[in-house]
C-alpha positions as CSV (number, residue, x, y, z in Angstrom):
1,X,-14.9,58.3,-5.2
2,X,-15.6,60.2,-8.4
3,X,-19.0,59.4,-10.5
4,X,-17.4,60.1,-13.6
5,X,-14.2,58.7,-14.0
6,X,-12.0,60.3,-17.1
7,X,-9.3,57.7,-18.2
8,X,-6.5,58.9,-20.2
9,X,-3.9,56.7,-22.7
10,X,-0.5,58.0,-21.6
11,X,1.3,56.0,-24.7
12,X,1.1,54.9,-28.3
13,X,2.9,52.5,-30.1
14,X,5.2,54.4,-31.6
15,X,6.8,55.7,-29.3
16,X,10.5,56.5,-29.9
17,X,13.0,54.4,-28.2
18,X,15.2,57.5,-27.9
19,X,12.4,59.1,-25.8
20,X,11.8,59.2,-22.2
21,X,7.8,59.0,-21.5
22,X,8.4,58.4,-17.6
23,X,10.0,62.2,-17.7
24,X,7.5,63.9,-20.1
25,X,4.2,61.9,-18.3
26,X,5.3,63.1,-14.8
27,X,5.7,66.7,-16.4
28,X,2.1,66.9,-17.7
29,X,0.2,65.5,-14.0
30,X,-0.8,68.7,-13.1
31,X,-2.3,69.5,-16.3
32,X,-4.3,66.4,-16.7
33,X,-5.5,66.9,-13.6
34,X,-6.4,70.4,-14.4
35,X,-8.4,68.9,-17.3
36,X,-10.7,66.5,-14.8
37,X,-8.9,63.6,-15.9
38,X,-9.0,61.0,-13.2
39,X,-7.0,58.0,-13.8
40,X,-3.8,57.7,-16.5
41,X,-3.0,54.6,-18.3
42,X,0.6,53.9,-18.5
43,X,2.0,51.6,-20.8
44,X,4.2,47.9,-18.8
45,X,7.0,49.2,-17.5
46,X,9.5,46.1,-17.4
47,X,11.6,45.4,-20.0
48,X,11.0,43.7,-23.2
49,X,12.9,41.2,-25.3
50,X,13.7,43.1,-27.7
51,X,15.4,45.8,-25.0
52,X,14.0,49.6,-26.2
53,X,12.7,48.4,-29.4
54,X,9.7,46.6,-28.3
55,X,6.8,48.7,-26.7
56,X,6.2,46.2,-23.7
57,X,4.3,43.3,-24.9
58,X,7.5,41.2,-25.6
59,X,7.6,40.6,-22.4
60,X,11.0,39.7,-20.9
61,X,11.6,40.4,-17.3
62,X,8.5,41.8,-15.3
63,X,10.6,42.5,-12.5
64,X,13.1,44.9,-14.4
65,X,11.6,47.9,-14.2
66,X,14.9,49.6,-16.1
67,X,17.3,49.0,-13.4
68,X,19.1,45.9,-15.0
69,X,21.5,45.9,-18.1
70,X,19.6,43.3,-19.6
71,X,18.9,42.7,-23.4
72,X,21.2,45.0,-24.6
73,X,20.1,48.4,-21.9
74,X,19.4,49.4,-18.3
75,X,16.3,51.8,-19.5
76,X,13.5,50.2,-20.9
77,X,11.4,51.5,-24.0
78,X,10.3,54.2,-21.6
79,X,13.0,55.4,-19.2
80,X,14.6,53.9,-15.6
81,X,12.8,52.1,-12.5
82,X,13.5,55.5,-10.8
83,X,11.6,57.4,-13.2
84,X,8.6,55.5,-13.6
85,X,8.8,55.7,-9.6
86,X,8.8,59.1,-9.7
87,X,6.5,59.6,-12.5
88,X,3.7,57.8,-10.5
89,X,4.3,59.6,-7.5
90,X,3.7,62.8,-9.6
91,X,0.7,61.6,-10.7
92,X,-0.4,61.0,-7.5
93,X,0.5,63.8,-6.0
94,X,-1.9,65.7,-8.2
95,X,-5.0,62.6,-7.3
96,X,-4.7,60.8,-10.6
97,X,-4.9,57.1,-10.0
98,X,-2.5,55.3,-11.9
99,X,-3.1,51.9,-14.2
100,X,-0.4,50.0,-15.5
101,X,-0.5,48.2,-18.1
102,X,0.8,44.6,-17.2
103,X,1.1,41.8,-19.4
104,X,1.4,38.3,-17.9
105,X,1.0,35.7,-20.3
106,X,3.5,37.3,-22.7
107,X,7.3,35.5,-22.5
108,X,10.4,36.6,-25.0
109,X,13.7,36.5,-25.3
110,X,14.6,33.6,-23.2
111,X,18.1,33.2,-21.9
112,X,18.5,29.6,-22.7
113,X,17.0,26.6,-24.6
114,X,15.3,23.6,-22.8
115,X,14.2,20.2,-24.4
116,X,10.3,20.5,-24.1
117,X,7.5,18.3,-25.3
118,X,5.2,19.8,-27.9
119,X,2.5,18.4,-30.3
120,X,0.7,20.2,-32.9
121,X,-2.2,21.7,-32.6
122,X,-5.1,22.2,-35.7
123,X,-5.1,26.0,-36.9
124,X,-8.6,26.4,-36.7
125,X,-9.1,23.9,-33.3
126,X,-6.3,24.8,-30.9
127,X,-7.7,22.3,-28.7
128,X,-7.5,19.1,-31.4
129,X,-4.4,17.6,-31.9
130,X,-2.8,16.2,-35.0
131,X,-0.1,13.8,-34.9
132,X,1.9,12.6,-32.2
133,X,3.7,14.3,-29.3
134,X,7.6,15.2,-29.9
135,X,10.4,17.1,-28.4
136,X,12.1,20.0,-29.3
137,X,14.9,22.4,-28.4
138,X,13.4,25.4,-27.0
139,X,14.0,29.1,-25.9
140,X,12.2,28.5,-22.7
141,X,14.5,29.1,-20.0
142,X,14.5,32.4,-18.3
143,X,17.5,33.5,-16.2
144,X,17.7,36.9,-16.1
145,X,21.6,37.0,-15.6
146,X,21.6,40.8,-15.7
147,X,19.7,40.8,-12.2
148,X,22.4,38.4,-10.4
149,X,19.6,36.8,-8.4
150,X,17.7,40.1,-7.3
151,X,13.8,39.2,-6.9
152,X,14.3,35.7,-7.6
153,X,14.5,34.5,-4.1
């Protein structure tokens, strides 16, 4: 294991939609590894809510890696399931460990409304209610048509 590990931010926020960073990360592996960086940060790789136009923390489908047309695309912000496949693998290939960025408790763009209980909550005490507990139709319900049952079962 290496002492001193060198971690680099393979992303911004800005990144263009019309891009591909899966392509242009996997290009650079050798060179970052060249440099003594050890481990690359890549940015979530499923797709968002808001389809290419949302960096990855709109967080729609974490098992659509850009293989589904879902939200409007196939691709995600960043490219297709196959290039972020292959784009890891080129990082490995060169003995960068990979992180990915992963974003669990993160939920847009729901496929259908449900009827939910909700009660509000004080701004500044999240945990102390104020009034009394109602119902509410809701964008809750996720799915993911675009997937036709694949990694749902």
């Amino acid at each position: 294991m290496t002492n001193n590990i060198t971690l680099f931010q393979f992303f911004h926020w800005y990144y263009s939609p019309e891009g591909n960073l899966w392509l242009h990360a996997a290009e650079r592996a050798e060179q970052l590894a060249q440099l003594g960086i050890t481990h690359v940060w890549l940015p979530p790789a499923y797709k968002s809510g808001r389809g290419v136009y949302e960096p990855g923390y709109a967080v729609y489908d974490l098992y659509d890696l850009g293989e589904f047309d879902q939200k409007g695309t196939v691709r995600t912000r960043y490219g297709t399931r196959e290039e972020y496949l292959d784009c890891v693998k080129a990082f490995q290939s060169k003995g960068l460990d990979v992180m990915a960025d992963i974003v669990l408790n993160h939920k847009f763009g729901a496929d259908e409304q449900e009827n939910i209980p909700v009660q509000e909550v004080k701004a500044d005490n999240r945990i102390e209610y104020v009034g009394e507990q109602k119902t509410i139709d809701a964008y809750t319900k996720y799915t993911f048509p675009g997937r036709n049952g694949k990694y749902s079962n």
